[in-house]
Residue, then its C-alpha position, 0 to 999 in steps of 0.5 A: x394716684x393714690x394719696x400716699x403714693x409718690x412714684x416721683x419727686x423732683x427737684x427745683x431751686x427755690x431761686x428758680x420759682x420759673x421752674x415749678x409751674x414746668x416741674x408740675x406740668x412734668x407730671x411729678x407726683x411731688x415737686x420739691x422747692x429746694x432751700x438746701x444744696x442748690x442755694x448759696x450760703x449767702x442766698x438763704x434769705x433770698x430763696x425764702x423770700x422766693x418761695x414765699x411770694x411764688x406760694x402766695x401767687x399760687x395757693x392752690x398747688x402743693x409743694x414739698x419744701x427741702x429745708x436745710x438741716x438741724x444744724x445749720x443757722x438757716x433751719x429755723x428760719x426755713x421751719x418758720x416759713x414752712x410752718x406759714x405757707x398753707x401751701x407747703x404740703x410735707x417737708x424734706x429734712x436732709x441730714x437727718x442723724x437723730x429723732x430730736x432733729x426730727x421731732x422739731x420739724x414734726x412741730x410745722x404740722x406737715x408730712x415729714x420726709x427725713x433723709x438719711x446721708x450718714x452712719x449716725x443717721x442710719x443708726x438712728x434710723x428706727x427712732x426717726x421713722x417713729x416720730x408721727x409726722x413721717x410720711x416716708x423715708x429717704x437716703x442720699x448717695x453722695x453724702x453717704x459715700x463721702x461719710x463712709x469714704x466710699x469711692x463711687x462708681x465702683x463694685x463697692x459703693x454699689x454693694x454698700x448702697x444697696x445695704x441702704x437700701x436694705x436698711x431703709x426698706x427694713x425700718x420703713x416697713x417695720x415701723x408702718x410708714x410708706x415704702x421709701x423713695x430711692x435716692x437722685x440719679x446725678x446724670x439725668x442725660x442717662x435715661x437708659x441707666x436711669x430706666x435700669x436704676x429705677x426698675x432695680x429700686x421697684x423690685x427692691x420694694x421703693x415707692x419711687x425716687x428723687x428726681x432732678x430733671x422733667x426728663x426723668x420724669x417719664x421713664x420713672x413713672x413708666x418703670x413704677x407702672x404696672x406691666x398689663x399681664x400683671x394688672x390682668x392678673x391682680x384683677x382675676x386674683x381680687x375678683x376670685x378673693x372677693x367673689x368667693x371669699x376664698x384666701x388659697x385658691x389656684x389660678x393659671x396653675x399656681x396656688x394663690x395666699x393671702x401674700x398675693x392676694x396682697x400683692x395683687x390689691x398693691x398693684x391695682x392701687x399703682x393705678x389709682 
């Protein structure tokens, strides 16, 4: 697996530390300790202290960190720690509305996932996907759907996320950063609907998705990994390109560019 590849990314509650060593032996390209939505207010303090002694233990896995937002009064207290752990290796930054919030994080010194879950954030989207330490962009449905008082499960919530995704997948490439991740599907019991969300998401262009359960795992990385007639293909393609040094040639009787050429390199780097 590539280094910048993140076909997955789950989930843990940082009150839960018996569950990262199950999250990594799930086969999640990252596992992310949350100090956000799965702690109470009055609980902050303890997930930290959690988080902390499981790092300690364990310094030689690498976990992602959700922190709580800019505005909250646990932010700075979460961005400390994370900034102490050696073992942090990226932050996630819910609730992101503008590129201050983000050039604060940016401080810690780690790869950066900010998430977008607002109209002020989607409109800020450019300048949050400038600041240096983004690694790659995110949005969450539930907080974007209460903010534009959208009624989920319905034609059209699915029409106004998928102008998010739009969106995101636009900033994302045109700022240079990493093709982003969709966003949690709640019911992790539905793998059939899981399976047809992720292979939307992959057509659109997403790297991956957030994940909230090892079940989800599986039938991600299935979706994300390429089909074997496609890696045949990409193989023959780059073989021919290398070979010959030829940028428009034909191939099983269809002319082969540079835009293939580059789609063909992409799809054997899903295998590394």
């Amino acid at each position: 697996m590539s280094a910048i590849s993140m076909r997955s990314a789950l989930f843990v509650p940082a009150l839960r530390p018996d569950r990262i060593p199950k999250a990594f032996a799930s086969g999640a390209d990252a596992v992310i300790v949350d100090l956000e939505d799965t702690v109470a207010p009055e609980s902050k303090a303890q997930a930290r202290q959690s988080l902390a002694r499981y790092a300690d233990a364990h310094p030689g896995q690498p976990l992602w960190v959700r922190i709580n937002d800019a505005t909250t009064p646990w932010f700075e207290d979460d961005l400390a720690l994370c900034r102490s752990l050696a073992s942090v290796a990226g932050i996630m930054l819910p609730k992101a509305q503008a590129a201050e919030q983000v050039y604060l994080v940016s401080g810690a010194g780690k790869p950066l996932i900010p998430v977008v879950e607002s109209a002020a954030g989607l409109r800020a989207l450019d300048s949050i996907a400038r600041v240096s330490s983004v690694a790659r962009l995110s949005f969450g449905m539930l907080d974007i759907m209460v903010d534009f008082g959208t009624r989920p499960g319905t034609d059209a919530a699915r029409m106004m996320l998928d102008q998010v995704r739009f969106r995101v997948l636009e900033v994302s490439r045109s700022q240079g950063i990493g093709a982003p991740l969709d966003g949690v599907q709640a019911d992790f019991t539905d793998l059939d609907a899981l399976r047809v969300s992720a292979s939307f998401a992959r057509d659109l262009g997403f790297a991956g998705m957030l994940c909230i359960h090892p079940a989800q795992i599986p039938v991600v990385h299935g979706v994300y990994r390429p089909l074997p007639e496609e890696i045949d293909w990409a193989r023959r393609v780059i073989a021919h390109a290398d070979t010959t040094g030829d940028y428009a040639f034909r191939l099983d009787g269809s002319m082969v560019d540079l835009p293939l050429i580059e789609r063909a390199r992409r799809i054997l780097e899903q295998m590394t």
